[in-house]
C-alpha positions as YAML, in Angstrom:
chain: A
units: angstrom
residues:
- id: 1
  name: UNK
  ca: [-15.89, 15.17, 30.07]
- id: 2
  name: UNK
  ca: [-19.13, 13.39, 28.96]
- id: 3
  name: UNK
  ca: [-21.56, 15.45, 30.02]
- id: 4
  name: UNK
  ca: [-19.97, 18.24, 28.53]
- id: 5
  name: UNK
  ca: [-19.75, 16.87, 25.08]
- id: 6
  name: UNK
  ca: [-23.01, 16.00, 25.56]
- id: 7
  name: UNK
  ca: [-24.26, 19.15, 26.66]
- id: 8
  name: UNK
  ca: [-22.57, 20.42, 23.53]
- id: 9
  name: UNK
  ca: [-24.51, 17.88, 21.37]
- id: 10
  name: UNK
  ca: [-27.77, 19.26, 23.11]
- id: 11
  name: UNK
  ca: [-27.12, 22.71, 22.08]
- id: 12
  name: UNK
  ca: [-26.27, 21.96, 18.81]
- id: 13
  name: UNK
  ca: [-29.38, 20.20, 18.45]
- id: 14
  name: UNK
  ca: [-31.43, 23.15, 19.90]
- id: 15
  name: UNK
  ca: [-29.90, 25.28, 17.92]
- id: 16
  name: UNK
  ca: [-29.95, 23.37, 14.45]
- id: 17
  name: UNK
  ca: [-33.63, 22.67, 15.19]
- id: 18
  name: UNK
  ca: [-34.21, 26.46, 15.59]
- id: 19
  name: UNK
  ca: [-32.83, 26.87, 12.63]
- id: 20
  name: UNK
  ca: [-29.57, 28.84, 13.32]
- id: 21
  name: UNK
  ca: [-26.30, 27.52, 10.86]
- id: 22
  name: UNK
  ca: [-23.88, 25.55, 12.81]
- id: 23
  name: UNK
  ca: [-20.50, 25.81, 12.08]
- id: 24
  name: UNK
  ca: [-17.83, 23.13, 11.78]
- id: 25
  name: UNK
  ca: [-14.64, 23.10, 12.61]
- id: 26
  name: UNK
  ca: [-13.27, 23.83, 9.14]
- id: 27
  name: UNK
  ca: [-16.10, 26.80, 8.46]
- id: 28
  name: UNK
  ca: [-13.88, 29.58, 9.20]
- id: 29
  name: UNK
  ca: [-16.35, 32.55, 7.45]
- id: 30
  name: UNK
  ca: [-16.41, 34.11, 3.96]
- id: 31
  name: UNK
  ca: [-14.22, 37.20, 4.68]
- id: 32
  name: UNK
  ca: [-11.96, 37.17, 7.61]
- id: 33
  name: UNK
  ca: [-12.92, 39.93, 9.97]
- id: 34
  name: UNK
  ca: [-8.96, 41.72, 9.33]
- id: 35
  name: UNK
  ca: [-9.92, 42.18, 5.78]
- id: 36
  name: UNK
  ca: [-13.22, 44.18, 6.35]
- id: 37
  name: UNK
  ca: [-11.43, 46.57, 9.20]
- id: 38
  name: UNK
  ca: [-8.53, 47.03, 6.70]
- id: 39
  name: UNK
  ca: [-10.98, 47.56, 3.54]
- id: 40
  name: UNK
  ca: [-13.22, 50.28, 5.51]
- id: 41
  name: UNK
  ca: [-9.88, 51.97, 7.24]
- id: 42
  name: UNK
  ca: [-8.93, 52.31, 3.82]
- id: 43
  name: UNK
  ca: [-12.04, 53.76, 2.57]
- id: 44
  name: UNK
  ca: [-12.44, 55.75, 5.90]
- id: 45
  name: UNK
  ca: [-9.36, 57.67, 5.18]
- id: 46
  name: UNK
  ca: [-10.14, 58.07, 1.30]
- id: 47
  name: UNK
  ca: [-13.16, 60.03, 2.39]
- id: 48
  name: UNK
  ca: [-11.38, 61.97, 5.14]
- id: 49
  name: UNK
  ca: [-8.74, 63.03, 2.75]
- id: 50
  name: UNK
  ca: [-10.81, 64.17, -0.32]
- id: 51
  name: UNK
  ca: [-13.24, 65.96, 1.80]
- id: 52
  name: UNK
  ca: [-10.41, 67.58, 4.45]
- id: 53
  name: UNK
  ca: [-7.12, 67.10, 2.21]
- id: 54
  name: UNK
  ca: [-6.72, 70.82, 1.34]
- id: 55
  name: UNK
  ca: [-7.48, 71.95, 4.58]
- id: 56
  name: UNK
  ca: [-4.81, 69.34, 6.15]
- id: 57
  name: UNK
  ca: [-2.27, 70.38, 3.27]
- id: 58
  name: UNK
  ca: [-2.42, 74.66, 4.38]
- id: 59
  name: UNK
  ca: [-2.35, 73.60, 7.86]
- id: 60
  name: UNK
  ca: [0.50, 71.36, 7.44]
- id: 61
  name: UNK
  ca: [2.43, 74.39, 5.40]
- id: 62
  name: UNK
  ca: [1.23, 76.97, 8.35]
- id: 63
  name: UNK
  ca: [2.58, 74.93, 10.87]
- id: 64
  name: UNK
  ca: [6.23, 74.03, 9.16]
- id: 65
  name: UNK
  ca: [6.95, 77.91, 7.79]
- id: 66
  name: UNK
  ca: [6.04, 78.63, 11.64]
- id: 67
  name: UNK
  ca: [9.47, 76.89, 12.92]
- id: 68
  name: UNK
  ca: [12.03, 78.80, 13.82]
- id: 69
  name: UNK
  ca: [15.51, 77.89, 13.34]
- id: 70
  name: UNK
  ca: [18.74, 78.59, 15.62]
...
């Protein structure tokens, strides 16, 4: 178990001497990665749905007045 933490206390050391940004424990990130997917997925379909939403809406119509009833 002590050569691991130490090995851990190397690479932090390499690391923070290179420069890179070490995070602690309580450093969780500005935006959690859930909100960015659900913020582009949002925008994603916005864009899909102004550019395509007329097209979508006479294929949607075409496809229900083609059902035929008993």
């Amino acid at each position: 178990m002590n050569r691991i933490l130490a090995t851990q206390a190397r690479a932090r050391a390499v690391l923070a001497a290179a420069g890179h940004r070490i995070a602690g424990p309580r450093d969780r990130g500005d935006v959690p990665g859930w909100v960015l997917i659900t913020i582009m997925t949002a925008g994603l379909v916005t864009a899909l749905w102004a550019i395509a939403g007329p097209q979508l809406g006479q294929l949607f119509s075409d496809a229900i007045s083609n059902v035929k009833g008993p």
